[in-house]
N, CA, C and O of each residue as an XYZ file, in Angstrom:
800
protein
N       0.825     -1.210      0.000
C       0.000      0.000      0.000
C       0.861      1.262      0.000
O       0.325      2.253     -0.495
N       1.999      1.386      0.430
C       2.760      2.404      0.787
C       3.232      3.023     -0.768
O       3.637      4.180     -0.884
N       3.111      2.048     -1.972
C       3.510      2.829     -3.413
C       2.549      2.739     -3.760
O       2.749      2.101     -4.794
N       1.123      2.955     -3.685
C      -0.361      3.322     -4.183
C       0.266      4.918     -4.046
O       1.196      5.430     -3.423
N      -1.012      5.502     -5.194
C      -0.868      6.779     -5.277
C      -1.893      6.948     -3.888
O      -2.467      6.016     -3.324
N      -1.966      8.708     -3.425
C      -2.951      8.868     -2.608
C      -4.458      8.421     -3.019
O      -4.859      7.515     -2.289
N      -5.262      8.773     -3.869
C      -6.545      8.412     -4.124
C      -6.580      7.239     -4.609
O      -7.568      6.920     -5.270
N      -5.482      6.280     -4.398
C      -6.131      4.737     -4.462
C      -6.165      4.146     -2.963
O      -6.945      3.293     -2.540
N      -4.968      4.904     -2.146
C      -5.351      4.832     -0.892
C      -5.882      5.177     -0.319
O      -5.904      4.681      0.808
N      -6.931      6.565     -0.707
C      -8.184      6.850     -0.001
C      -9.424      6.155      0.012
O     -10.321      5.752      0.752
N      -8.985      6.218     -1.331
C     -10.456      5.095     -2.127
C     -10.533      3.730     -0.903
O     -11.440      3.593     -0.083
N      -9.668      3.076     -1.016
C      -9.392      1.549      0.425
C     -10.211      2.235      1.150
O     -11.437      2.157      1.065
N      -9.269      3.325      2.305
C      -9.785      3.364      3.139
C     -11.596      3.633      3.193
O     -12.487      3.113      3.865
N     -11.585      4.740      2.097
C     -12.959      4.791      2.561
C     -13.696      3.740      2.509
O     -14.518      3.518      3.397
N     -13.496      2.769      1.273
C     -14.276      1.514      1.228
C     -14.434      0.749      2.748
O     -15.462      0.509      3.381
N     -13.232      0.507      3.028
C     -13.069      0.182      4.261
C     -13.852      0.332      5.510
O     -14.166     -0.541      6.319
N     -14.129      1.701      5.516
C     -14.899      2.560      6.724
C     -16.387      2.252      6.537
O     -17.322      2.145      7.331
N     -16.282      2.151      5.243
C     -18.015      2.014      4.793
C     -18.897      0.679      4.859
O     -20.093      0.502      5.092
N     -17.977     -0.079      4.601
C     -17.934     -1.564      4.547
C     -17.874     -2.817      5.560
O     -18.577     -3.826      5.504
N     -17.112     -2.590      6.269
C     -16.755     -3.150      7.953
C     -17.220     -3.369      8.546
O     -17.154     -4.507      9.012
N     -18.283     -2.205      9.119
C     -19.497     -2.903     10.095
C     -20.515     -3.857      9.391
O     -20.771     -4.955      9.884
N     -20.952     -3.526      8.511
C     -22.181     -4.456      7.516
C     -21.342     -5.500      7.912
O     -21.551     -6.108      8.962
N     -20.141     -5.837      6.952
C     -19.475     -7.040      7.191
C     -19.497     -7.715      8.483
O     -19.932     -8.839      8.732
N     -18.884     -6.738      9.387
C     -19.206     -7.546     10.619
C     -20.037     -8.093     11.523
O     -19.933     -9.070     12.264
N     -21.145     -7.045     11.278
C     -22.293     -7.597     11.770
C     -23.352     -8.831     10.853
O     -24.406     -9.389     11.158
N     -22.662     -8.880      9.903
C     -22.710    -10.291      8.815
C     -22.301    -11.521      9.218
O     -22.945    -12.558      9.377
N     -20.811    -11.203      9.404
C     -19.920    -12.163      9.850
C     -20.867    -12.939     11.397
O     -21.462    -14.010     11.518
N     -20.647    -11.937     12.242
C     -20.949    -12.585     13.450
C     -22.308    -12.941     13.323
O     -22.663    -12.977     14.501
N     -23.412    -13.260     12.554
C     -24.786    -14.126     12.373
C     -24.267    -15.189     12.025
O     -24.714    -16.207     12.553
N     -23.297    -15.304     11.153
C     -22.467    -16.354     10.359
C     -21.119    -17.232     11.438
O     -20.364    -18.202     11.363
N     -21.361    -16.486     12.081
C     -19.935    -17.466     13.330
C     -20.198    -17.287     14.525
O     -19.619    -17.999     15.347
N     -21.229    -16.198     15.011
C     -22.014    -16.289     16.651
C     -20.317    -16.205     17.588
O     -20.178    -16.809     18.652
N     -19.445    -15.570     17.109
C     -18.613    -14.980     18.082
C     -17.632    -13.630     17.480
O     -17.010    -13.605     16.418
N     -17.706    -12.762     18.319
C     -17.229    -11.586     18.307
C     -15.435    -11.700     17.515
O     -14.925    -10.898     16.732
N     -14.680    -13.317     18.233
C     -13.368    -12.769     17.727
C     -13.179    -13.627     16.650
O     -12.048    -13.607     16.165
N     -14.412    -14.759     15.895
C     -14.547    -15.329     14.992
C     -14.728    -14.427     13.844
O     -13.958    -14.509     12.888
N     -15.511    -13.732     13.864
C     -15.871    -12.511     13.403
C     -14.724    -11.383     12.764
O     -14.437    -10.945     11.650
N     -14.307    -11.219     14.029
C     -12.852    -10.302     13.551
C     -12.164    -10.803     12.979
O     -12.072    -10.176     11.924
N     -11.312    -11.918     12.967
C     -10.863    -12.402     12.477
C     -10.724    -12.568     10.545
O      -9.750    -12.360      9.822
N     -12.406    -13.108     10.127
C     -12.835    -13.541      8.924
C     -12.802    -12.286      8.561
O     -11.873    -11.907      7.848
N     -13.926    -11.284      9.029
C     -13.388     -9.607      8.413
C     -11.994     -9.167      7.668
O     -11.738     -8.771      6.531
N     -11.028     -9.486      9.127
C      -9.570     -8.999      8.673
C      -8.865     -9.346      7.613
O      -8.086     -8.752      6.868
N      -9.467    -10.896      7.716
C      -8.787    -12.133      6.381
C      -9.324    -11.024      4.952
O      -8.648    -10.525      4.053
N     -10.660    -10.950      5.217
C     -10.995    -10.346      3.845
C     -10.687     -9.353      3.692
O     -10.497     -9.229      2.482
N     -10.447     -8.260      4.302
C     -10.042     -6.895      3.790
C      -8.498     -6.709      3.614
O      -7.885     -5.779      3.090
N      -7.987     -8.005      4.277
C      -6.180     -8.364      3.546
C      -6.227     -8.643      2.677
O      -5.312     -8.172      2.002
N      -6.981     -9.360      2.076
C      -7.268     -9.845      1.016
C      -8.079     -8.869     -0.174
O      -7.893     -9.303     -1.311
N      -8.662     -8.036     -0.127
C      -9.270     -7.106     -0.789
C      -7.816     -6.326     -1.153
O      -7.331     -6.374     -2.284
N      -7.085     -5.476      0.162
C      -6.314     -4.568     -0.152
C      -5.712     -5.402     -1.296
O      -5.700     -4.874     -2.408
N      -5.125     -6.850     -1.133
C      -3.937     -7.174     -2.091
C      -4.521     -7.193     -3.482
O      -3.762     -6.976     -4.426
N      -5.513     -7.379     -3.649
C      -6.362     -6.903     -4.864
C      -6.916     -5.233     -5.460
O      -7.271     -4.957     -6.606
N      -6.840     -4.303     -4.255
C      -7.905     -3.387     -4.730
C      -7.010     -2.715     -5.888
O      -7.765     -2.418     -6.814
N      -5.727     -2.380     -6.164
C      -5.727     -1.970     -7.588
C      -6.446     -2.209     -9.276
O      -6.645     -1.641    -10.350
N      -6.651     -3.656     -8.443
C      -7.213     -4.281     -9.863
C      -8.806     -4.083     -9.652
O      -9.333     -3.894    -10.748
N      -9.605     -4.068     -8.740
C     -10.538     -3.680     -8.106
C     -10.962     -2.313     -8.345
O     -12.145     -2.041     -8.549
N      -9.953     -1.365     -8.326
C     -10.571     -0.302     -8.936
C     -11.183     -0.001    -10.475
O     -11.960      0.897    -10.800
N     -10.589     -1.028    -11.300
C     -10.860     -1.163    -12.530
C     -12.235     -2.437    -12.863
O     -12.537     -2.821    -13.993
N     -12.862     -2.882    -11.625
C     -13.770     -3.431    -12.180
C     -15.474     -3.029    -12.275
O     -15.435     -1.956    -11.672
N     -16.304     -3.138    -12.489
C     -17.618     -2.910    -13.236
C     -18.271     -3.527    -11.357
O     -18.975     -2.706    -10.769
N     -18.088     -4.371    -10.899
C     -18.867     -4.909     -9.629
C     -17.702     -4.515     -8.416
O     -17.481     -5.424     -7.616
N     -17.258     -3.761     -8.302
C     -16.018     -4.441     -7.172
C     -16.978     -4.496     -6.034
O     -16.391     -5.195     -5.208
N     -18.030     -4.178     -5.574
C     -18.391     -4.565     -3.962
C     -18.985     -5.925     -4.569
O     -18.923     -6.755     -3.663
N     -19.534     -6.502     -5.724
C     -19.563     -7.950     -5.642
C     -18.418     -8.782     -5.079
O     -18.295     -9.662     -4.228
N     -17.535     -8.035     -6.034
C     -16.226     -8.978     -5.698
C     -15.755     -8.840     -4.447
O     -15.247     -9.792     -3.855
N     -15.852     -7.874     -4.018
C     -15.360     -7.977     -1.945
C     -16.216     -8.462     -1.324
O     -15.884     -8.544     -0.141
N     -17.493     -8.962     -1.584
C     -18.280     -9.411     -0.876
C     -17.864    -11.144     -1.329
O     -17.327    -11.824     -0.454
N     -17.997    -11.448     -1.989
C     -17.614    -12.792     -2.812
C     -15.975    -13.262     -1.417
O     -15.892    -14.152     -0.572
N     -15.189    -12.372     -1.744
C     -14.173    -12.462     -1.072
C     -14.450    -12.786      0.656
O     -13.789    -13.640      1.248
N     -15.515    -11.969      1.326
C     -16.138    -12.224      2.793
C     -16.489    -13.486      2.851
O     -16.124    -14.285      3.713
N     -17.489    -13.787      1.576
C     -18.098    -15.232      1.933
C     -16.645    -16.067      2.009
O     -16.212    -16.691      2.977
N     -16.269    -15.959      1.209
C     -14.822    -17.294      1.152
C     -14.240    -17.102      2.415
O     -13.936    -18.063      3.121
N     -14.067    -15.987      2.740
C     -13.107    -16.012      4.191
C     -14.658    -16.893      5.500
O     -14.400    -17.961      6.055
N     -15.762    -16.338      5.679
C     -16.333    -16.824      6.191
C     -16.695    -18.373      6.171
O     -17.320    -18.804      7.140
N     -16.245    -19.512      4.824
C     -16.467    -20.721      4.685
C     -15.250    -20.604      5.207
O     -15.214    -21.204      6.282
N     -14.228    -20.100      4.931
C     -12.774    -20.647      5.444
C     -12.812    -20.917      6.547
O     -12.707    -22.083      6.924
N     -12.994    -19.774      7.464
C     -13.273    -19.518      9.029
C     -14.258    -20.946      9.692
O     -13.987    -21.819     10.517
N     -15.345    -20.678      8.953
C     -16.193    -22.041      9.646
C     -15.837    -23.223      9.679
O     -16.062    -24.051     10.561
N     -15.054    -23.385      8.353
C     -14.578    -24.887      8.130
C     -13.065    -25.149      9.453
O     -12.758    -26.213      9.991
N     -12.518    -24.027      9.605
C     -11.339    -24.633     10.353
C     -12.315    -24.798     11.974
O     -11.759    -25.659     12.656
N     -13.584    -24.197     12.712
C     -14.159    -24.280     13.451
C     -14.863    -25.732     13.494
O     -14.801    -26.587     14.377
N     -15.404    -25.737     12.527
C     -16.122    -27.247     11.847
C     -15.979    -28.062     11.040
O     -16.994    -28.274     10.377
N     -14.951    -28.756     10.742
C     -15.152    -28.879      9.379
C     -15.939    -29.897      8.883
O     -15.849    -30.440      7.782
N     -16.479    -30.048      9.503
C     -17.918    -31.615      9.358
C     -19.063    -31.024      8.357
O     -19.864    -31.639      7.652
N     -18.834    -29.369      8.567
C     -19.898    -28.396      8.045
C     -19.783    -27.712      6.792
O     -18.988    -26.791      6.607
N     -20.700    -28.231      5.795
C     -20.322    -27.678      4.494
C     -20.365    -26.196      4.298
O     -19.698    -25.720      3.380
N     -21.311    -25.172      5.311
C     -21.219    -23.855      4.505
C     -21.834    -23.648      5.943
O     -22.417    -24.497      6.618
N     -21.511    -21.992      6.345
C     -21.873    -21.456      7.483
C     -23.289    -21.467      7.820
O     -24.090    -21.458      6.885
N     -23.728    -21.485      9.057
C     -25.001    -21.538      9.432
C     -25.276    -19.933     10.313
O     -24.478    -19.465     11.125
N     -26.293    -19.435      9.995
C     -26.618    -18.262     11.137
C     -26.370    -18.653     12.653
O     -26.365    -19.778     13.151
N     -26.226    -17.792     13.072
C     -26.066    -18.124     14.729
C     -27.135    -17.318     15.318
O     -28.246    -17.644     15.738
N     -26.460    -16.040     15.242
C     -27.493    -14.876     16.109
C     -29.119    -15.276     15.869
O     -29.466    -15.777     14.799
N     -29.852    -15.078     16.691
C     -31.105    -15.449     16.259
C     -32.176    -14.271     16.923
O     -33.355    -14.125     16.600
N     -31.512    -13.583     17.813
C     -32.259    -12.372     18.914
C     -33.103    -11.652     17.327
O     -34.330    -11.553     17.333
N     -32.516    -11.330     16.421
C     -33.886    -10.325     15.650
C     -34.672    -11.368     15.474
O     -35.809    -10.927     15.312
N     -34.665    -12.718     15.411
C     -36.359    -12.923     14.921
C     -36.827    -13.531     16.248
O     -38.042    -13.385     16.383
N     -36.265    -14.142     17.227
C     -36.724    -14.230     17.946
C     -37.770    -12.910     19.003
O     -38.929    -12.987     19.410
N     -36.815    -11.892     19.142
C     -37.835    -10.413     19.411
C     -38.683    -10.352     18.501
O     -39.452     -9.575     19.068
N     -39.257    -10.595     17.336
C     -40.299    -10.145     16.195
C     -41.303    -11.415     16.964
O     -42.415    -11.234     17.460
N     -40.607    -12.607     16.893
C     -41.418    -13.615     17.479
C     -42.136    -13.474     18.948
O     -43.214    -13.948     19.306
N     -41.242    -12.707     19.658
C     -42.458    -12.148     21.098
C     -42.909    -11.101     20.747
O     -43.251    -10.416     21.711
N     -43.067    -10.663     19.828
C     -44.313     -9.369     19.555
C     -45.064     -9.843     19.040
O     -45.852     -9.099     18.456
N     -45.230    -10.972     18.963
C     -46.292    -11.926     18.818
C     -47.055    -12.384     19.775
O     -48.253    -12.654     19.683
N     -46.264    -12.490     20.848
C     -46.820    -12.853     22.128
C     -46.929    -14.192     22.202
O     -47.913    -14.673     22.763
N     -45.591    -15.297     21.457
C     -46.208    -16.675     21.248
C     -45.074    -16.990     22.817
O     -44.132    -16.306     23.218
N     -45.643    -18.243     23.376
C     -45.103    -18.445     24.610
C     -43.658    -18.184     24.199
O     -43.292    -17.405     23.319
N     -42.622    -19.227     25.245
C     -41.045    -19.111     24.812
C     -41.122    -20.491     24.246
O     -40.132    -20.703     23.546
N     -41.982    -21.554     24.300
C     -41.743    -22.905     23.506
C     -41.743    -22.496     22.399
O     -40.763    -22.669     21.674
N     -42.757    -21.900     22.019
C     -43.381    -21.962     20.422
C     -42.459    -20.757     20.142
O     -42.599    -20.265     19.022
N     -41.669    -20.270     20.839
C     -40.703    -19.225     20.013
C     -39.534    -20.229     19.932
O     -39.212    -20.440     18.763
N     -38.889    -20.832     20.745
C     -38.285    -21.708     20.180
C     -38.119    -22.859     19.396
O     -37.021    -23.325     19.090
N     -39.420    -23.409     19.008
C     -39.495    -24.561     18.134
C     -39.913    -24.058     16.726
O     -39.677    -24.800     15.772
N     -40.802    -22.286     16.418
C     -40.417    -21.576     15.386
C     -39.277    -21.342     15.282
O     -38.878    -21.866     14.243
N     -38.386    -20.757     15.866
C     -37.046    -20.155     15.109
C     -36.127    -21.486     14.811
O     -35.121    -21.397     14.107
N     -36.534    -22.678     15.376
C     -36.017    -23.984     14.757
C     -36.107    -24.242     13.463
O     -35.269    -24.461     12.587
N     -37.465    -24.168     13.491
C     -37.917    -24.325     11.689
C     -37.274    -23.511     10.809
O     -36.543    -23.831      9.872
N     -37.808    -21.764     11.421
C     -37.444    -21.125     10.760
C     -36.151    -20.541     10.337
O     -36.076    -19.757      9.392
N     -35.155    -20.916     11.026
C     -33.753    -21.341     10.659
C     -33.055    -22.698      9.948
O     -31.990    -22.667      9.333
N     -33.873    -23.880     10.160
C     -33.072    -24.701      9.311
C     -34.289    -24.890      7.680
O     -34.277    -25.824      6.877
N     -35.361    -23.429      7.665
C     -36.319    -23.196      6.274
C     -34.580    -22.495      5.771
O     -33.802    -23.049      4.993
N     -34.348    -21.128      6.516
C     -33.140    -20.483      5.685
C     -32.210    -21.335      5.594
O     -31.583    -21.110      4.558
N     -31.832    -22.135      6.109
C     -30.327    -22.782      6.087
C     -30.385    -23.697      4.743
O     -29.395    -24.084      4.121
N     -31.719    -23.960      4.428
C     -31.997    -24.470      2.553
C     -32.465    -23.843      1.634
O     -33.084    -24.384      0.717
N     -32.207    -22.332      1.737
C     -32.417    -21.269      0.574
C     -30.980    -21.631     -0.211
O     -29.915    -22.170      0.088
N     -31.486    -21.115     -1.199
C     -30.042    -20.752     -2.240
C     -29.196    -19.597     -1.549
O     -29.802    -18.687     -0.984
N     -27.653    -19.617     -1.587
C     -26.863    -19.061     -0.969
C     -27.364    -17.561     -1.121
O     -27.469    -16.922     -0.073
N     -27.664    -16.971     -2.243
C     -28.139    -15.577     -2.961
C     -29.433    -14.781     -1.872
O     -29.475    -13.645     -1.399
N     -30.234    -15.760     -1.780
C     -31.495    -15.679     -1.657
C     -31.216    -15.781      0.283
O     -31.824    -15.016      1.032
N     -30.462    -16.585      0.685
C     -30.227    -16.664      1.964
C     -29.406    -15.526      2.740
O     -29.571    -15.369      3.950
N     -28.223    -14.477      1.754
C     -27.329    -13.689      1.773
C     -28.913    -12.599      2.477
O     -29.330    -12.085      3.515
N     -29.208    -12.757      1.247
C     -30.241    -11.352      1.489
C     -31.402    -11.668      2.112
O     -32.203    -10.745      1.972
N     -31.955    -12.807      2.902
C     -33.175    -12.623      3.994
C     -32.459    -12.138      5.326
O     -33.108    -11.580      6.212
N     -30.687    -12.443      5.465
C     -30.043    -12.500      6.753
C     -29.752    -10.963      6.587
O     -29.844    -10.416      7.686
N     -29.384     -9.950      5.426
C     -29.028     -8.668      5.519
C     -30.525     -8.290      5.660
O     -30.802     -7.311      6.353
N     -31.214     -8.784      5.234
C     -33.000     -7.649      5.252
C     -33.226     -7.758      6.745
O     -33.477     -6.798      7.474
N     -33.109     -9.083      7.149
C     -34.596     -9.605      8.624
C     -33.166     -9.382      9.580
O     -33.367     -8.622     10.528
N     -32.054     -9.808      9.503
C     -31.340    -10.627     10.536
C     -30.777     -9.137     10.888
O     -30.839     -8.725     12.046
N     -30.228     -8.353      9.843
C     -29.537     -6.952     10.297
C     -30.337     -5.890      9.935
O     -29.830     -4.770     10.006
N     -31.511     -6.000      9.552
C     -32.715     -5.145      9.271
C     -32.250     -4.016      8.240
O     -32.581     -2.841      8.396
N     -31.622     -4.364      7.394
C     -30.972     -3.270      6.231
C     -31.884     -2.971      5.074
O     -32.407     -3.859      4.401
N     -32.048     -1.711      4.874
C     -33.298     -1.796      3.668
C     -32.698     -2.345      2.239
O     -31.515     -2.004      2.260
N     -32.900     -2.870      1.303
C     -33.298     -3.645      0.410
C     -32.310     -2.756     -0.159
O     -31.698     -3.445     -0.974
N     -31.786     -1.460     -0.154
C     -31.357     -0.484     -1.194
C     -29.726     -0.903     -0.585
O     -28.751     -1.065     -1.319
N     -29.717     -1.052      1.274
C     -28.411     -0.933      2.122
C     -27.899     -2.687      1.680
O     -26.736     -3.038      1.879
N     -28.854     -3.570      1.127
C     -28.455     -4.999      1.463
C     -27.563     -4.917      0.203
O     -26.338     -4.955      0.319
N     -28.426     -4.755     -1.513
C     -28.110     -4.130     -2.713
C     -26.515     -3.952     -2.676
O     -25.780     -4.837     -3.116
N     -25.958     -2.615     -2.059
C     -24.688     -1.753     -1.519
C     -24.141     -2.817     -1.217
O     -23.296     -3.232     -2.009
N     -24.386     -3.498     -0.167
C     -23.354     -4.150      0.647
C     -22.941     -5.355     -0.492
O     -21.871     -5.398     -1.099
N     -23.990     -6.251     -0.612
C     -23.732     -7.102     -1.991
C     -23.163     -7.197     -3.026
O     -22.548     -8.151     -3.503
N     -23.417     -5.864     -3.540
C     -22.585     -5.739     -4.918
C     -24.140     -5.387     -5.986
O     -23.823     -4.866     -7.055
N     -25.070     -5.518     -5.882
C     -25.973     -5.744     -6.648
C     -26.974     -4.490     -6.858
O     -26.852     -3.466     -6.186
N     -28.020     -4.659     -7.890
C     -28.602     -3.975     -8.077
C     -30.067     -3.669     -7.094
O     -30.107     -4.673     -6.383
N     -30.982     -2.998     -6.803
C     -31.801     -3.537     -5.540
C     -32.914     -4.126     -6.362
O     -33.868     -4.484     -5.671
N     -33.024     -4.292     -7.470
C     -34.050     -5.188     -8.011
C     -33.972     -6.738     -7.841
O     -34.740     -7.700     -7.863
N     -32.877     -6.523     -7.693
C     -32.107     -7.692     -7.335
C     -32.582     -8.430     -6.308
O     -33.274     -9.447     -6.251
N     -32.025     -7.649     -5.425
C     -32.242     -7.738     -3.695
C     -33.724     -7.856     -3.773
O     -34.026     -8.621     -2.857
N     -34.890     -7.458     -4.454
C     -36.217     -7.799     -4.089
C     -36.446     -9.283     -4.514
O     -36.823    -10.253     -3.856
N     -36.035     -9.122     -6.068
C     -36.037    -10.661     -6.389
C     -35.852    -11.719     -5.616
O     -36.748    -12.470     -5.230
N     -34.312    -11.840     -5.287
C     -34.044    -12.457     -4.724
C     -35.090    -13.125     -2.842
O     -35.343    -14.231     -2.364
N     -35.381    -11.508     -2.362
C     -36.757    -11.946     -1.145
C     -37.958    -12.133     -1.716
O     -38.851    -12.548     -0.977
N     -38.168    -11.960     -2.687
C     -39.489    -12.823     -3.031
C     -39.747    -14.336     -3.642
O     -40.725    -15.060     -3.826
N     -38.269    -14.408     -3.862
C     -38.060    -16.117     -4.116
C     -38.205    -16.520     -3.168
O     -39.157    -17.258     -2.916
N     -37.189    -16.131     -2.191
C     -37.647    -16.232     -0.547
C     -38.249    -16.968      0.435
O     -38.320    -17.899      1.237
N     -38.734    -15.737     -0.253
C     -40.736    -15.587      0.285
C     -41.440    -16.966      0.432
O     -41.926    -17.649      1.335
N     -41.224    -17.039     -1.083
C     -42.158    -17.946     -1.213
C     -40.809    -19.226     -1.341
O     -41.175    -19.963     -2.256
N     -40.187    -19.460     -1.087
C     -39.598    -20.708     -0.644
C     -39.661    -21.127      0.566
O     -39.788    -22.318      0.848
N     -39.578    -20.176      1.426
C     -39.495    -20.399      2.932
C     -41.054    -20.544      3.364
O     -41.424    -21.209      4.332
N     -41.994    -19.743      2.408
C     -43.737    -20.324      2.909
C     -43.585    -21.751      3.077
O     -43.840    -22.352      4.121
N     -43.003    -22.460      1.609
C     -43.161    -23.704      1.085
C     -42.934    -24.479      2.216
O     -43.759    -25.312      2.589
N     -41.616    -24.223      2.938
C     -40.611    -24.939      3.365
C     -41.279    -25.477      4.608
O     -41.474    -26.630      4.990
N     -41.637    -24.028      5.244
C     -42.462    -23.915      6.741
C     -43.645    -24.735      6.811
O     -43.927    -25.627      7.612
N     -44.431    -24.173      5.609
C     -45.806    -24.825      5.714
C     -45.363    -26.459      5.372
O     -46.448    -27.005      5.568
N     -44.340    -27.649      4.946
C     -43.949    -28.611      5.075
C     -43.859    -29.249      6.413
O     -44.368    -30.294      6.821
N     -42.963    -28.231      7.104
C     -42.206    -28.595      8.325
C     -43.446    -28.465      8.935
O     -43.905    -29.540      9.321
N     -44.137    -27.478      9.144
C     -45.420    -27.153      9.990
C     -46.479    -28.847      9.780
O     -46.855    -29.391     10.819
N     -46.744    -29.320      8.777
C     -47.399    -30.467      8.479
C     -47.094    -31.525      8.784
O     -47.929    -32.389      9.051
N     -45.614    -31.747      8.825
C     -44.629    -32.912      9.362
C     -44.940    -32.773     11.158
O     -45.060    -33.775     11.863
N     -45.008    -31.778     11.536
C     -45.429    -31.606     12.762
C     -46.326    -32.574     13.540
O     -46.204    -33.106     14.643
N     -47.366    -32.626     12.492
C     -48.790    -32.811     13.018
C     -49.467    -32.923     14.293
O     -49.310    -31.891     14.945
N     -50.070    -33.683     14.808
C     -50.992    -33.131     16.077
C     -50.350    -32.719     17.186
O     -50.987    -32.500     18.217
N     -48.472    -32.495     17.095
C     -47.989    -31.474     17.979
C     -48.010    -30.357     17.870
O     -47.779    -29.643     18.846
N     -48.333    -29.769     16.479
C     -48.790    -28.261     16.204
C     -49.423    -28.019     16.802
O     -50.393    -28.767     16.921
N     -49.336    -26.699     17.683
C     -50.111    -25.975     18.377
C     -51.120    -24.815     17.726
O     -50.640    -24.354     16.690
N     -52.348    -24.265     18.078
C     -53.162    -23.527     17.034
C     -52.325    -22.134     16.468
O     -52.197    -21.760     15.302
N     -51.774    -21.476     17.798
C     -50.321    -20.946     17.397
C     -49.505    -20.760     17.148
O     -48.915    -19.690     17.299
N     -48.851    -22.410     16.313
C     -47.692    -22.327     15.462
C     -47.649    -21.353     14.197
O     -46.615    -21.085     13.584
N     -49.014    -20.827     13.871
C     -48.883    -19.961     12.717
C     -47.677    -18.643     12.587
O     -47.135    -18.107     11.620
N     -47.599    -18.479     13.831
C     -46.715    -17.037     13.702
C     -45.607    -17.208     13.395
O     -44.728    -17.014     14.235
N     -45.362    -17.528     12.399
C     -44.101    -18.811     12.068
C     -42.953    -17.006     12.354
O     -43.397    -15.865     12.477
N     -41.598    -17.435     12.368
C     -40.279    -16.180     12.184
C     -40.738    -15.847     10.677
O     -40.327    -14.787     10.204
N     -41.496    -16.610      9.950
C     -40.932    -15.852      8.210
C     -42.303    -15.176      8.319
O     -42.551    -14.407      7.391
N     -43.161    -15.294      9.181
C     -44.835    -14.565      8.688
C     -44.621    -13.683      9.925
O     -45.527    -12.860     10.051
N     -43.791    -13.633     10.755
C     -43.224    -12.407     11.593
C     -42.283    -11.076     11.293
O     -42.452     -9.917     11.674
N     -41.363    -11.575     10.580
C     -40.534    -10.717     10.112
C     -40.192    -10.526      8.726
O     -39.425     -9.600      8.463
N     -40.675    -11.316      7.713
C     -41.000    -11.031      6.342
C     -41.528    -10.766      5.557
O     -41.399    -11.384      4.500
N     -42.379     -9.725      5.678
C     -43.917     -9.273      5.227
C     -43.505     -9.118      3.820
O     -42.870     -8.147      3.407
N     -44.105    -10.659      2.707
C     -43.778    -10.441      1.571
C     -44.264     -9.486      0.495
O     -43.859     -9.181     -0.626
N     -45.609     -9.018      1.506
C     -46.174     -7.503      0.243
C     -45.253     -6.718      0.322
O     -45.259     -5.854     -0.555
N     -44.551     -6.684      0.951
C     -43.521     -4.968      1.231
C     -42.350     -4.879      0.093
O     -41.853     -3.913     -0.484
N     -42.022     -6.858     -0.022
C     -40.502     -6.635     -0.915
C     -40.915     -7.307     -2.186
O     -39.982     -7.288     -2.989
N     -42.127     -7.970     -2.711
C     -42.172     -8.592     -3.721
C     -42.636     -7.992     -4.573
O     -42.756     -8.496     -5.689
């Protein structure tokens, strides 16, 4: 970095400044610890700098630094797990709070956010990126877009596939249930915190 001109080293940094927290508060849904977290961040933005010259010359570069997070984040998980093919969410407090403004006991909040975490954990990686930046870090559709690399038509697309994958998924799991369903299993996490009129 020290023979970059100045405005390729501003350019970093600012990316940097702008970029970091999203990431991190990404990361840690994705590894449920603070220095797991730091860590995968750091990997990637070492990894960005040793690239960003060429980065300045491309058409997507926040695709491509984001592309770069995920890899550091499989990296990271796999040396934690390696039994585990691809990271799983951890944090679960935003849907679980959406789920007591429901007012459903603490069972039925925990045997929803069961479902409704291993419904996301079988989205397509795309489609899973962006229910965890919309619901999990509550970023509007335009902030998820930014962080991604993408366009926000995109980002809707992508939650209305969603949408309606995770109905599918739930209303399965919900049926497999059977006469342990409670009349209040309806408030499922995805009919709590994904109101698909808003993004489809």
């Amino acid at each position: 970095m020290s023979q970059w001109d100045p405005t390729a080293r501003l350019s970093y940094w600012a990316f940097h400044a702008n970029r970091r927290p999203a990431y991190m508060r990404f990361a840690y849904l994705q590894l449920g610890s603070d220095a797991a977290a730091e860590e995968a961040v750091d990997a990637a933005f070492d990894s960005i700098m040793g690239e960003w010259l060429r980065m300045l010359h491309m058409d997507r570069l926040d695709a491509y630094a984001w592309t770069v997070l995920k890899h550091c984040l499989v990296h990271r998980q796999r040396r934690r797990h390696p039994w585990q093919q691809r990271p799983e969410p951890m944090d679960i407090s935003a849907f679980e709070a959406a789920l007591e403004e429901a007012h459903a006991d603490r069972y039925e909040v925990l045997t929803d956010t069961i479902r409704f975490y291993s419904a996301v954990s079988r989205l397509a990686e795309r489609q899973r990126d962006a229910v965890l930046l919309r619901y999990g870090l509550q970023c509007t559709p335009g902030e998820a877009a930014a962080v991604m690399g993408v366009d926000e038509a995109t980002i809707r697309s992508y939650l209305g596939q969603a949408h309606r994958r995770l109905a599918r998924l739930l209303a399965t799991s919900a049926a497999s249930s059977g006469a342990d369903a409670s009349p209040g299993a309806d408030a499922s996490p995805g009919a709590a915190a994904s109101p698909e009129s808003a993004e489809s």
